[in-house]
C-alpha positions, 0 to 999 in steps of 0.5 A, spaced: 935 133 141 928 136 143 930 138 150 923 141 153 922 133 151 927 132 157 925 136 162 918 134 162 920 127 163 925 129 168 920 133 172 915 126 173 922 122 174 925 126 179 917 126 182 916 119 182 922 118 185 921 122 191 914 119 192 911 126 190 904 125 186 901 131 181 897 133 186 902 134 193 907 138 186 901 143 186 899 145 193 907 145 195 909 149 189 903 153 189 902 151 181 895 149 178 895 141 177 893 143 169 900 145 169 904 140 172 900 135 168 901 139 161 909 141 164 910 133 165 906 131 158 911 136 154 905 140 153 908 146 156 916 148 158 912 154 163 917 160 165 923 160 169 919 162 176 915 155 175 920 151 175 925 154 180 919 152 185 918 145 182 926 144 183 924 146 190 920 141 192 923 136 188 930 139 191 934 139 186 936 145 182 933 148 176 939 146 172 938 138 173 932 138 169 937 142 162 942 138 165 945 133 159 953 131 161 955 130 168 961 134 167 963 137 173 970 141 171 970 146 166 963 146 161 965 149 154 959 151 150 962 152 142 958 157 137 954 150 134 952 147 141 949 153 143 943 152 137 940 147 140 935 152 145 929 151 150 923 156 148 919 158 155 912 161 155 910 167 159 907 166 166 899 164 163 898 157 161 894 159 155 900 164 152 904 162 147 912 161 146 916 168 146 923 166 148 928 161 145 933 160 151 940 157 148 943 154 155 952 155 156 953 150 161 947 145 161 954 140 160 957 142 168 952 138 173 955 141 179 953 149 177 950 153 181 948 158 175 944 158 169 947 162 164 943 163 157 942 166 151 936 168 149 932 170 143 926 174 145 921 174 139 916 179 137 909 179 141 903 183 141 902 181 149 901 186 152 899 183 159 904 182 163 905 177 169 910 179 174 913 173 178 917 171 183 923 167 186 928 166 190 936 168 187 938 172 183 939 175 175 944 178 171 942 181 163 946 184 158 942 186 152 946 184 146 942 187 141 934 190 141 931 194 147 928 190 153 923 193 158 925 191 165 918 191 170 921 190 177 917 191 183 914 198 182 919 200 177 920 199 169 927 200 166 929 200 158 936 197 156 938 198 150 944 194 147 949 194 151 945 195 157 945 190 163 942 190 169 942 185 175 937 184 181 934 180 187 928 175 183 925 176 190 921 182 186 916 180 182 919 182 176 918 181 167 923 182 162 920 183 155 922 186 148 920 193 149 913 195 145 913 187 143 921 188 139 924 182 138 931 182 142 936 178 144 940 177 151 945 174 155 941 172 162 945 169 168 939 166 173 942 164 180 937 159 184 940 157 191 938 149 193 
């Protein structure tokens, strides 16, 4: 299953519902217009602070678009479910993938947390654009070094390492000098 596909077209369903046009999505989550179209045709799969801001304005939370079951007891996520992954774009429109998220509960509807495995490719990206969001992460590094930019600050986590922190401050999380790498991130969004 093509899960970017999904969310895509979960976006446009979810705004067509609430009689949101492309443009209102834009101005009130303060995103370009060529970026909920591209989002809305399966061109892009922007980053995770974009689409905490569209879940926002939808009133939804950002798992409802990764969200596959309707499960509301306990989710087990077993070693050849966690294959299948979203990959997600930095901040900029025009940059390419580098993230392979491997969601853990996209079968429990009712989470208030999004727990991912992610494989972060090797870059040449240099450029790095903070972002922000309401809530809260959680990153444990389970193999490599990241480099964690956090307001004025820049923290290096190496295999073993984990830091957690407010996501109101802008922030980037990256591999360290373009290694690739790989963690465990818990994002917490509230409604």
């Amino acid at each position: 299953m093509d899960t970017s596909k999904i969310v895509g077209e979960k976006i446009k369903s979810l705004r067509e519902s609430r009689s949101i046009s492309m443009e209102e999505l834009a101005q009130r989550s303060g995103l370009a217009l060529e970026q909920i179209e591209r989002i809305e045709d399966n061109i892009d799969l922007p980053s995770l602070a974009p689409l905490i801001k569209i879940a926002r304005v939808l009133g939804v939370r950002l798992g409802t678009f990764l969200d596959d079951q309707d499960e509301t007891g306990p989710a087990i996520c077993r070693k050849a479910e966690a294959g299948d992954s979203i990959s997600f774009s930095n901040n900029a429109i025009q940059s390419r993938k580098h993230m392979e998220y491997h969601s853990l509960a996209k079968a429990k509807s009712d989470r208030h947390m999004e727990p991912f495995i992610i494989d972060v490719d090797a870059t040449d990206d240099i450029d790095f654009v903070l972002s922000s969001h309401e809530g809260e992460e959680f990153i444990f590094v389970m193999e490599g070094v990241m480099e964690v930019c956090y307001g004025k600050n820049t923290y290096l986590l190496e295999a073993g390492d984990s830091i957690y922190y407010d996501s109101i401050v802008p922030h980037h999380v990256h591999g360290y000098q373009g290694q690739a790498a790989k963690i465990l991130a818990v994002v917490y969004t509230p409604m």
